[in-house]
C-alpha positions in Angstrom: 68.9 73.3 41.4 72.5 74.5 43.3 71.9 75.3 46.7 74.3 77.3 49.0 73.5 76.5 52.6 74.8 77.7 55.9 74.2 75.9 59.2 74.0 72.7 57.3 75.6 70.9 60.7 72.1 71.8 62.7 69.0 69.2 62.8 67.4 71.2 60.2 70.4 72.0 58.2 70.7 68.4 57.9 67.4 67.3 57.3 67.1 70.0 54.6 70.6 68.7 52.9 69.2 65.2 52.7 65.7 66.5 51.2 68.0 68.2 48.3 70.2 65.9 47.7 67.7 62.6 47.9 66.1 64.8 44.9 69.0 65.0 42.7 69.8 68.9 44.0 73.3 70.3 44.5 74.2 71.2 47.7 77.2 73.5 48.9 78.0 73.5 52.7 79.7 76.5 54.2 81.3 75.4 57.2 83.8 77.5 59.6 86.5 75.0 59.5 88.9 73.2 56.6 86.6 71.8 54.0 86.5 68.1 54.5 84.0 67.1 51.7 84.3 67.6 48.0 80.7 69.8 48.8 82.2 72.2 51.1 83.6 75.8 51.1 84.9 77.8 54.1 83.7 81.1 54.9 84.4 83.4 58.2 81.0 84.9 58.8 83.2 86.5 62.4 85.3 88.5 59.8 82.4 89.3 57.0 84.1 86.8 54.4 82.6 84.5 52.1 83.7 83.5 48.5 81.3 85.4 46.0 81.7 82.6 43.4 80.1 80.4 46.0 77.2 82.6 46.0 76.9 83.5 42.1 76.7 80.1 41.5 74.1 79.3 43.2 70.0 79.2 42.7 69.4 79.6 46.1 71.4 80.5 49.4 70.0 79.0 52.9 70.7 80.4 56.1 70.3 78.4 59.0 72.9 79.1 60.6 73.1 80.0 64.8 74.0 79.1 68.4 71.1 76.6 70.1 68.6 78.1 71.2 67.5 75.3 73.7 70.7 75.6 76.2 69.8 76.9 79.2 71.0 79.4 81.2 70.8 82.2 78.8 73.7 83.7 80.6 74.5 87.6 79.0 77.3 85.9 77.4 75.2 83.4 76.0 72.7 85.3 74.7 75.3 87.3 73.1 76.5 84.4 71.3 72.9 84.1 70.3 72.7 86.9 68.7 76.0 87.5 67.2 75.9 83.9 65.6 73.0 84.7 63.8 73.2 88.2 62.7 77.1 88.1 62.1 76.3 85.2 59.3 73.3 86.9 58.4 74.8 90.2 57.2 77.8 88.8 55.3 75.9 86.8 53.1 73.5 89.6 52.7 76.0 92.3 52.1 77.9 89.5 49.7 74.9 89.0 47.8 74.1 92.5 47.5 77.6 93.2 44.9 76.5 89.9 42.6 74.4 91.1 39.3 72.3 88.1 39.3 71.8 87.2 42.8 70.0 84.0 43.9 66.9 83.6 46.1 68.0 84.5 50.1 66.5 82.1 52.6 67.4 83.3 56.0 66.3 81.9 59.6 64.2 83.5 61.8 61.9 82.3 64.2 58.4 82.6 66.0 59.7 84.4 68.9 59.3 87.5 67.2 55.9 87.9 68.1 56.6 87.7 71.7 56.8 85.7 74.7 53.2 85.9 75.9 49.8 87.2 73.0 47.4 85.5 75.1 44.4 84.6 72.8 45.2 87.1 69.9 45.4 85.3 67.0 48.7 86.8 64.7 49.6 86.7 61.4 52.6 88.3 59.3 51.5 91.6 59.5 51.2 91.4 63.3 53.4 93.5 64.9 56.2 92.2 67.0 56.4 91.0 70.3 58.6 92.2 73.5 61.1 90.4 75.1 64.9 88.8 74.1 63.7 86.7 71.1 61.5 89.1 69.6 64.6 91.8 69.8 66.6 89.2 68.2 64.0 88.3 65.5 63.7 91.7 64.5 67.3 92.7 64.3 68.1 88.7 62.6 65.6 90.1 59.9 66.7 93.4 59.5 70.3 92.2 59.2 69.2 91.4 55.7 68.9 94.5 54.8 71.7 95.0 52.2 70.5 92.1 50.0 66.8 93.8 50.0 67.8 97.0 49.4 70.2 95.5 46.1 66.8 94.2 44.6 67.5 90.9 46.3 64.5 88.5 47.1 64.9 87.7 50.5 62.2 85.4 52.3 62.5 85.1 56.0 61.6 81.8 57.3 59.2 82.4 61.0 60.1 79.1 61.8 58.3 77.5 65.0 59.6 74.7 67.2 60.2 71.5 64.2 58.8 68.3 65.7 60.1 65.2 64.5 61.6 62.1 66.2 64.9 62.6 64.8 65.9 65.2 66.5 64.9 68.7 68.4 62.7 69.2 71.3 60.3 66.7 69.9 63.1 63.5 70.6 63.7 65.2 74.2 59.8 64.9 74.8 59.1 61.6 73.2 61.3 60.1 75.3 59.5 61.4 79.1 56.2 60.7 77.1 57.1 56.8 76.8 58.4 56.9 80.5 55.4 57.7 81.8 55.5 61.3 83.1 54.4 63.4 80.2 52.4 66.0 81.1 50.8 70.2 80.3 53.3 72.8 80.9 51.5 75.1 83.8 47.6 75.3 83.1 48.2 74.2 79.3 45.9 76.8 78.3 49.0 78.3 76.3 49.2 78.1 72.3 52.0 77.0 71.3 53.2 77.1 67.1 54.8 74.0 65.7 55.1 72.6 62.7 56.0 69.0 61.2 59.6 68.6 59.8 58.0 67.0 56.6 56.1 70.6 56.2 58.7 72.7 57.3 61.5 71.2 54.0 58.2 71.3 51.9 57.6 75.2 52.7 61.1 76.1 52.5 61.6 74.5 49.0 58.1 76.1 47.8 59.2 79.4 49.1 62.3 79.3 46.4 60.7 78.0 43.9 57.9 80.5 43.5 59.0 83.9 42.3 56.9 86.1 43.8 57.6 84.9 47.1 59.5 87.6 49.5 59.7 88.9 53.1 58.1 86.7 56.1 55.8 83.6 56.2 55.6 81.9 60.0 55.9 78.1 59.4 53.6 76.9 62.1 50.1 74.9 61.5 47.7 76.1 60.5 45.0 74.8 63.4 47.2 76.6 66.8 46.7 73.9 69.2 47.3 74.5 72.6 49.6 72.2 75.1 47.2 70.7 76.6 45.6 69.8 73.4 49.5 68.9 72.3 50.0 66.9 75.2 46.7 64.8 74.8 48.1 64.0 71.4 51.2 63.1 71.9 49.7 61.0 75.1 47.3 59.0 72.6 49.3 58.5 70.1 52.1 56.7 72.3 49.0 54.9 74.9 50.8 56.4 77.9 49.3 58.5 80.8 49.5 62.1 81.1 48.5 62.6 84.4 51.7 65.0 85.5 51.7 68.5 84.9 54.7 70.5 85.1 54.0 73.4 87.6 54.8 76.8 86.2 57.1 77.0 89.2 59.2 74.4 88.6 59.8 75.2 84.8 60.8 78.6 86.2 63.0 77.1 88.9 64.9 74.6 85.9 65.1 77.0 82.9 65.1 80.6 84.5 63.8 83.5 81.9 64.0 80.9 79.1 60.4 79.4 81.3 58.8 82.1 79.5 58.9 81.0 76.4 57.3 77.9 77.3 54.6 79.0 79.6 54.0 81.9 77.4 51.2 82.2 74.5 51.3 82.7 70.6 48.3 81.8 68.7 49.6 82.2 65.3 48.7 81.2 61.8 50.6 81.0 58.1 48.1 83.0 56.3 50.7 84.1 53.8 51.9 80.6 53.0 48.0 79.5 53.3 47.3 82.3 50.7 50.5 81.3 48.1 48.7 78.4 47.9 50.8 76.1 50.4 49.1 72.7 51.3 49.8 71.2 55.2 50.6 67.6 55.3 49.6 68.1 59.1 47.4 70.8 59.4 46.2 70.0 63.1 48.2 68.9 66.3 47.0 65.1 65.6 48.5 64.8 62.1 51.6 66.7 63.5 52.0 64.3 66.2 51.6 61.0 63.6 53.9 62.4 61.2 56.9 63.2 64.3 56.5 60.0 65.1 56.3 57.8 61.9 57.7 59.9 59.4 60.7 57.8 57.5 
């Protein structure tokens, strides 16, 4: 298959791009700046340009493109470039899509935060309502900015995706590390779920999303047994024979990361019935087999 993916630069970007490749796919980087590979093209996602041909070409168009979410402060202008990052790439490749008369599948980014900082013990599903707060204001409008390729007949799948763990890269590398040292530990009472997913699951749902027809509109990409960070944190504990006797007071996270805290301390008990219900099978259904494959996938 031909592939057309944006934000190819980013740990899943590039994960995704070896996936493809390593299986004989065709793969063609956008990228902001001069093309330095035979499988780039520029595009200007700041000024609404992309080459169409790029696009017609293509079986499927990725979007992953957008500012890191894991910098702290969220200053305003920060969280501007948060937003404008994502939704700015979001709608040109929507819009440029909507004008081709054979369009290919859109994959485009969005994230778990849409349902909120803090759903206690609800459990959610896609047809959940969204949450309040910066990310779930975000999520919404990221999704909506796809808008002109759905409303051309498009099939647009939006990608929920939770935090990736794997020891190549992403939170998961930051947290192996303190784990090893010694000083892992909950995050305030640990009572909070958290959604994750393994990065071995998260390429295998993306590439079963394109490749089934009927697929369109959102599927969270989290596992389906919601673990909580305690539960997480024993894990990850066990698996790597270290203590975790030193929890992280909920002050202290507050005091470090300021309004991004909430996100961590929060809680989102969530679930992927709609990829459970296409038929999608887990490699790591539960926090333990998410933990083992993070840490030994190759």
């Amino acid at each position: 298959m031909r592939f057309v993916l944006a934000g190819g630069s980013g740990f899943l970007g590039q994960a995704l791009r070896t996936r493809l490749t390593g299986e004989g796919h065709e793969v063609t980087q956008l990228v902001r700046r001069p093309p330095q590979a035979a499988d780039q093209r520029r595009w200007d996602p700041d000024r609404g340009q992309v080459d169409a041909e790029v696009l017609a070409g293509a079986d499927a168009v990725v979007n992953l493109a957008g500012a890191n979410l894991g910098r702290v402060p969220w200053t305003s202008s920060y969280r501007q470039t948060i937003r404008t990052s994502r939704l700015g790439t979001t709608s040109t490749l929507a819009r440029a899509l909507a004008e081709l008369p054979d369009p290919p599948v859109f994959v485009s980014g969005s994230a778990t935060g849409y349902y909120g900082k803090d759903r206690g013990d609800l459990l959610l599903d896609e047809d959940s309502p969204a949450g309040d707060g910066f990310l779930a204001e975000l999520c919404r409008d990221w999704e909506a900015a796809t808008d002109p390729a759905d409303r051309a007949g498009v099939r647009v799948v939006h990608l929920r995706t939770s935090p990736v763990l794997d020891r190549s890269g992403g939170v998961f590398k930051l947290m192996e590390r303190q784990f090893r040292l010694g000083a892992g530990g909950r995050l305030g009472s640990g009572r909070q779920y958290l959604p994750m997913i393994a990065l071995d699951d998260w390429l295998s749902a993306v590439q079963f999303l394109v490749d089934r027809a009927d697929a369109r509109g959102p599927y969270n990409l989290t596992i389906p047994e919601p673990a909580t960070n305690a539960e997480f944190t024993k894990a990850l504990g066990a698996a790597l024979h270290r203590p975790t006797l030193l929890p992280v007071p909920a002050v202290a996270l507050r005091t470090a990361l300021g309004e991004f805290s909430a996100e961590m301390l929060g809680s989102v008990r969530l679930m992927p019935r709609r990829l459970l219900d296409a038929g999608f099978t887990f490699a790591a259904p539960d926090v333990t087999a998410l933990v083992d494959s993070a840490l030994h996938r190759r």
